[in-house]
Backbone as a chain_set.jsonl record, in Angstrom:
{"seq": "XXXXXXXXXXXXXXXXXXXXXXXXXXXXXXXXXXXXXXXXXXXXXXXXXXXXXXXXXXXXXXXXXXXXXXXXXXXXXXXXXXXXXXXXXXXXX", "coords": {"N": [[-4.693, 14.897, -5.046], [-4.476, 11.395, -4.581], [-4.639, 8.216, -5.181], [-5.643, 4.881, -4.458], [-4.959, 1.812, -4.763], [-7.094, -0.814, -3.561], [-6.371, -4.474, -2.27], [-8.857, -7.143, -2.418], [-8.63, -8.856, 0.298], [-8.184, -7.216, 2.328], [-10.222, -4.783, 1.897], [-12.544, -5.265, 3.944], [-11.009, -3.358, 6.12], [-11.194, -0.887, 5.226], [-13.425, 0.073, 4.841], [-15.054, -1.42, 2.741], [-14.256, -0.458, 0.849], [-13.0, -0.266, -2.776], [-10.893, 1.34, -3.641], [-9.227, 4.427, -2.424], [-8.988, 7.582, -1.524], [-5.704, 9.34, -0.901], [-3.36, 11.366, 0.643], [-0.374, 13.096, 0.456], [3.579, 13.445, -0.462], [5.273, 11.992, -0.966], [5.699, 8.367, -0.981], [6.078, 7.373, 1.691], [4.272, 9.082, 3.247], [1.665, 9.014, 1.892], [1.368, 6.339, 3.045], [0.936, 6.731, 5.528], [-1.156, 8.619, 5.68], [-2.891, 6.805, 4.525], [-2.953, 5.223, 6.942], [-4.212, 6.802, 9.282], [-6.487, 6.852, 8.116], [-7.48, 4.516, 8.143], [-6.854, 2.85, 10.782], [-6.712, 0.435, 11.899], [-5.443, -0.9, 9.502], [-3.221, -1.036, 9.831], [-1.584, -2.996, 11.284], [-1.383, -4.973, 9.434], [-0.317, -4.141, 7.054], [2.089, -3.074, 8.365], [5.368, -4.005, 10.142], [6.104, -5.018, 14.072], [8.142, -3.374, 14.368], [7.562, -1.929, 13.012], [8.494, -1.35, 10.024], [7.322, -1.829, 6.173], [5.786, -4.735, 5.549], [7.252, -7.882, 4.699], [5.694, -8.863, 2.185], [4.151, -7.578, 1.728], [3.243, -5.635, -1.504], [3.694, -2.368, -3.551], [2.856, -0.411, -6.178], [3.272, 1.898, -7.968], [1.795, 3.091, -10.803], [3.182, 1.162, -12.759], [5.227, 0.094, -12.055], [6.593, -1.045, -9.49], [7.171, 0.098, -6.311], [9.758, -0.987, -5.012], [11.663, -0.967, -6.548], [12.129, 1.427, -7.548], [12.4, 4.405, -5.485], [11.709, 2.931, -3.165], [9.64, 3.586, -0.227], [10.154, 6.262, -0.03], [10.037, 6.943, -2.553], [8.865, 9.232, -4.601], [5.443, 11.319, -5.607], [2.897, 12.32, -7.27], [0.214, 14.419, -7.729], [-2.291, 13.004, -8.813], [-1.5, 10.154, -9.503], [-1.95, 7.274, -9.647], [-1.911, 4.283, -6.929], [-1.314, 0.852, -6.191], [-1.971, -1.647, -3.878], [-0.614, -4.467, -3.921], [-0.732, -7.716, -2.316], [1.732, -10.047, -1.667], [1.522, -13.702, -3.309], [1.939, -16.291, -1.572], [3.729, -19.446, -1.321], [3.483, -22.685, -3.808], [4.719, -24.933, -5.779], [4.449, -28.124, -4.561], [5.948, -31.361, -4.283]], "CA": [[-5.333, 13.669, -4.638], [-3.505, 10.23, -5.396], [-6.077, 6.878, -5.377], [-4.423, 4.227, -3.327], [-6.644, 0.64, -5.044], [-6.928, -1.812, -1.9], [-7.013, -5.304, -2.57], [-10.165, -7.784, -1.648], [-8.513, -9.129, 1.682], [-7.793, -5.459, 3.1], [-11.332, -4.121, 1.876], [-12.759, -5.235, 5.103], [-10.597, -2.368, 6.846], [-11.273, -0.266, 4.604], [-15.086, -0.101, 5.044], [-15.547, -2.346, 1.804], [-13.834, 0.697, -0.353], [-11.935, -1.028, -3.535], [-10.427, 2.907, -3.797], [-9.404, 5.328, -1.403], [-8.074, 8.994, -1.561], [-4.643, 9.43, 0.229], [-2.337, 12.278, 0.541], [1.164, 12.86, 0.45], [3.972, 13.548, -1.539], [6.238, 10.767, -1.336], [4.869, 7.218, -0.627], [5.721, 7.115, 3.333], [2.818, 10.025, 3.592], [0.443, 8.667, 1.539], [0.96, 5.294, 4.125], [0.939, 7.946, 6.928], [-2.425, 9.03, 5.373], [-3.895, 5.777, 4.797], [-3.514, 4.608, 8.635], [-4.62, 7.747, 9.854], [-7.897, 6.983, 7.827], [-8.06, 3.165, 8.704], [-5.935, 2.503, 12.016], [-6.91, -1.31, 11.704], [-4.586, -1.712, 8.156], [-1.662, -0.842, 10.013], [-0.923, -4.192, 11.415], [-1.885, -5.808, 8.201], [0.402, -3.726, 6.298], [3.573, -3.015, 8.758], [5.641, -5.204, 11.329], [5.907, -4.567, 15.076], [9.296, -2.637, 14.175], [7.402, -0.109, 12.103], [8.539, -1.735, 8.802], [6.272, -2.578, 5.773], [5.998, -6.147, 5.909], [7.725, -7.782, 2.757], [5.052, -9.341, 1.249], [3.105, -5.871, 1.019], [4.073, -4.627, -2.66], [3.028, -1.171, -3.518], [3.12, -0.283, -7.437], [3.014, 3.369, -8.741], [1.953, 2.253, -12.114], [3.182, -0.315, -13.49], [6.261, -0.034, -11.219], [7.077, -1.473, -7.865], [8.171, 0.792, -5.473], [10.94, -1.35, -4.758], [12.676, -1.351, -7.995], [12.016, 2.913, -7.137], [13.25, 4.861, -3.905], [11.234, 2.467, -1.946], [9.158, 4.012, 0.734], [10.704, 7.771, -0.165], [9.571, 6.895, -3.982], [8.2, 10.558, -4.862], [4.376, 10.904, -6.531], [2.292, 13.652, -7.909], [-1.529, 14.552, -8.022], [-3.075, 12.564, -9.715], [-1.061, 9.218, -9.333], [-2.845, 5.811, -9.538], [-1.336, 3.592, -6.544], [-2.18, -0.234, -6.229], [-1.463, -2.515, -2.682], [-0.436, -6.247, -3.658], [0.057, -8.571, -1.744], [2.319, -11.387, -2.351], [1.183, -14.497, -3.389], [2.839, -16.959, -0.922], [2.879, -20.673, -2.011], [4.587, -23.324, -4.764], [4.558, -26.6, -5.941], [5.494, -28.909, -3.64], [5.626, -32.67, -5.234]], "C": [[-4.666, 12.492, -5.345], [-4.866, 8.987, -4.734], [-5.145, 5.623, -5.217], [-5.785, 2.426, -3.913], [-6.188, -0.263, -3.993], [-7.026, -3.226, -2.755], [-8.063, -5.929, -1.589], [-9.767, -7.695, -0.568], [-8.46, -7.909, 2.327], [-9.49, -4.62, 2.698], [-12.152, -4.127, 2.967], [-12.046, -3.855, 6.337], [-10.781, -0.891, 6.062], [-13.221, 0.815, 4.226], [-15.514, -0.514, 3.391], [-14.854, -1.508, 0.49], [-12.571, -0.193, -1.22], [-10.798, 0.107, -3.528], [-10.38, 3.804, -2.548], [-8.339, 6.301, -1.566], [-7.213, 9.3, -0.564], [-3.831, 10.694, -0.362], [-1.239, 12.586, 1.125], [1.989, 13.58, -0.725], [5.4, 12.883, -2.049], [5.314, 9.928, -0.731], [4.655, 7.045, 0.966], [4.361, 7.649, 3.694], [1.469, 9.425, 3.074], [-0.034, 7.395, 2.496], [0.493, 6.083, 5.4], [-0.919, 8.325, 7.085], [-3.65, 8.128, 5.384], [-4.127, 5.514, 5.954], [-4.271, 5.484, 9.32], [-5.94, 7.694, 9.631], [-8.365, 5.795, 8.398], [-6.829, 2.726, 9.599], [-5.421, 1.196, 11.875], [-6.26, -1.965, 10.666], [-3.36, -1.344, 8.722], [-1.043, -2.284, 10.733], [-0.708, -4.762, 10.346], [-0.325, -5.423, 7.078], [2.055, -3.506, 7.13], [3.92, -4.2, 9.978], [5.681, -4.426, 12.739], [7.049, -3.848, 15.11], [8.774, -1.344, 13.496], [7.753, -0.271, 10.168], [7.51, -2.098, 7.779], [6.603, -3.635, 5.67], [6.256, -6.343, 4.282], [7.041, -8.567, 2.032], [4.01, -8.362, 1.115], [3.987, -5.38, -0.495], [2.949, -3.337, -3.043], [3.388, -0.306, -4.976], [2.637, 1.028, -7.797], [3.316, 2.985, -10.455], [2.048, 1.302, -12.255], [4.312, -0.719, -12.93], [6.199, -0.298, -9.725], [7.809, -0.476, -7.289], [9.702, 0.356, -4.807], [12.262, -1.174, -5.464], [13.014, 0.733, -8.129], [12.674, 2.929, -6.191], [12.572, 4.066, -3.143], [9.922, 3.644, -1.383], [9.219, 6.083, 0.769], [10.488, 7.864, -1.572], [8.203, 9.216, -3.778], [6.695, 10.544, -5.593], [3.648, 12.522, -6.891], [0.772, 13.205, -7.739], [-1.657, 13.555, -8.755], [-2.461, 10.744, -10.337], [-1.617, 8.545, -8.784], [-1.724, 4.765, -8.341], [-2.165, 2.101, -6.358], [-1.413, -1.062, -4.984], [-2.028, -3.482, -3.172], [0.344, -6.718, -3.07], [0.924, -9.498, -1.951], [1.787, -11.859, -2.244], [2.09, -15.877, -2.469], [2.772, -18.75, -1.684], [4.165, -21.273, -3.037], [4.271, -24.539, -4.921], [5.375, -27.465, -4.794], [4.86, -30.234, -3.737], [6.532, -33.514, -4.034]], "O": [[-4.333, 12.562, -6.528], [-5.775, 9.203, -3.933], [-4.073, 5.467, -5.802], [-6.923, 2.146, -3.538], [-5.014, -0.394, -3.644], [-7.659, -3.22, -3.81], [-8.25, -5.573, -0.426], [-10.162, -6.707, 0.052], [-9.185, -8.056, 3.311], [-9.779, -3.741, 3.51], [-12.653, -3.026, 3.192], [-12.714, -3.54, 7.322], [-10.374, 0.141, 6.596], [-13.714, 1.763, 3.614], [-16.368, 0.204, 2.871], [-14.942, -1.904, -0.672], [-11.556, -0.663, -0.707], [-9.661, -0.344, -3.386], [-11.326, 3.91, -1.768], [-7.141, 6.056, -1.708], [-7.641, 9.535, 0.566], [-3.695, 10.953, -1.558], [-1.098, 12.361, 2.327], [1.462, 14.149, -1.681], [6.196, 13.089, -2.965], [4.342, 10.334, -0.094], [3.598, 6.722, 1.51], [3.482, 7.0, 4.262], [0.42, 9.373, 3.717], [-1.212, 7.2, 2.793], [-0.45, 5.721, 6.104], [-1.66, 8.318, 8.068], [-4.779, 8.293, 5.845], [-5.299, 5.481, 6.329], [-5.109, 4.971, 10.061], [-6.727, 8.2, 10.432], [-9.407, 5.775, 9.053], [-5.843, 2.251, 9.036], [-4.254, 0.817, 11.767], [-6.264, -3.193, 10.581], [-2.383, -1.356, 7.974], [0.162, -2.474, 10.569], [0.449, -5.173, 10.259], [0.44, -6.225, 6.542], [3.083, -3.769, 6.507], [3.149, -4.979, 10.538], [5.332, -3.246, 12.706], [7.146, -3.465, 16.275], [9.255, -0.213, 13.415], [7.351, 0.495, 9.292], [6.602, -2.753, 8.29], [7.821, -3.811, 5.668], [5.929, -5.735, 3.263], [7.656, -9.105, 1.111], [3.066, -8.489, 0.335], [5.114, -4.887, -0.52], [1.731, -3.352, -2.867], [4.282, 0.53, -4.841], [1.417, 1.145, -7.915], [4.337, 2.735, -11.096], [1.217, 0.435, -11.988], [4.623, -1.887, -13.165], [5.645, 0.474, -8.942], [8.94, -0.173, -7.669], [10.528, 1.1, -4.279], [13.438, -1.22, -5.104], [13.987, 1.202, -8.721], [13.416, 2.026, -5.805], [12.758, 4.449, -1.988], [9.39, 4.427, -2.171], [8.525, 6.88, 1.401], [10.757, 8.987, -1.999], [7.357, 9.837, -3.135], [6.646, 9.575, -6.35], [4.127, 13.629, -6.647], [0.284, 12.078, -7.647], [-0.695, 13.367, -9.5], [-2.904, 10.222, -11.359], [-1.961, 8.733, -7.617], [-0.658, 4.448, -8.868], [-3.395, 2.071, -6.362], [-0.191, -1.139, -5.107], [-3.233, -3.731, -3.163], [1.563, -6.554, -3.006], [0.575, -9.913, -3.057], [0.973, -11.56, -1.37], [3.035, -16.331, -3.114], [1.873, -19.123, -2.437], [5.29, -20.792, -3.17], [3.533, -25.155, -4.152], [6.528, -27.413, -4.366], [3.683, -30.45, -3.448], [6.712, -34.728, -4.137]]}, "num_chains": 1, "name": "protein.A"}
């Protein structure tokens, strides 16, 4: 079992769940797993190509899956995952 933490905006698809049990054993599956549970986060989270959209970040730990294999990033039982979003935005004077 790996624990996938949602943020606020996405809890709405989620049926209000801050937490949700996904399985897999690289990261694609555990996404595979999440949509399969909530259909309705798959726009939210990928583009109409099938891509995750690039202001989805997806941190195993304390690490970004990006800075990892990406999407083919490997995980184990008992691995804490966390979906942030980017923050979009900036000063603008």
């Amino acid at each position: 079992m790996t624990i996938l933490k949602i943020p606020t905006p996405l809890r709405p698809y989620t049926s209000g769940q801050a937490e949700v049990e996904v399985h897999g054993i690289k990261i694609n599956e555990v996404f595979d797993d999440l949509i399969t549970q909530y259909p309705t986060l798959k726009s939210h989270l990928y583009d109409s190509a099938g891509k995750m959209r690039p202001f989805v970040n997806v941190f195993l730990g304390e690490h970004n899956i990006k800075d990892l294999q990406g999407m083919d990033t490997p995980i184990r039982e008992g691995d804490r995952l966390m979906l942030i979003p980017s923050i979009a935005g900036g000063w603008h004077g």
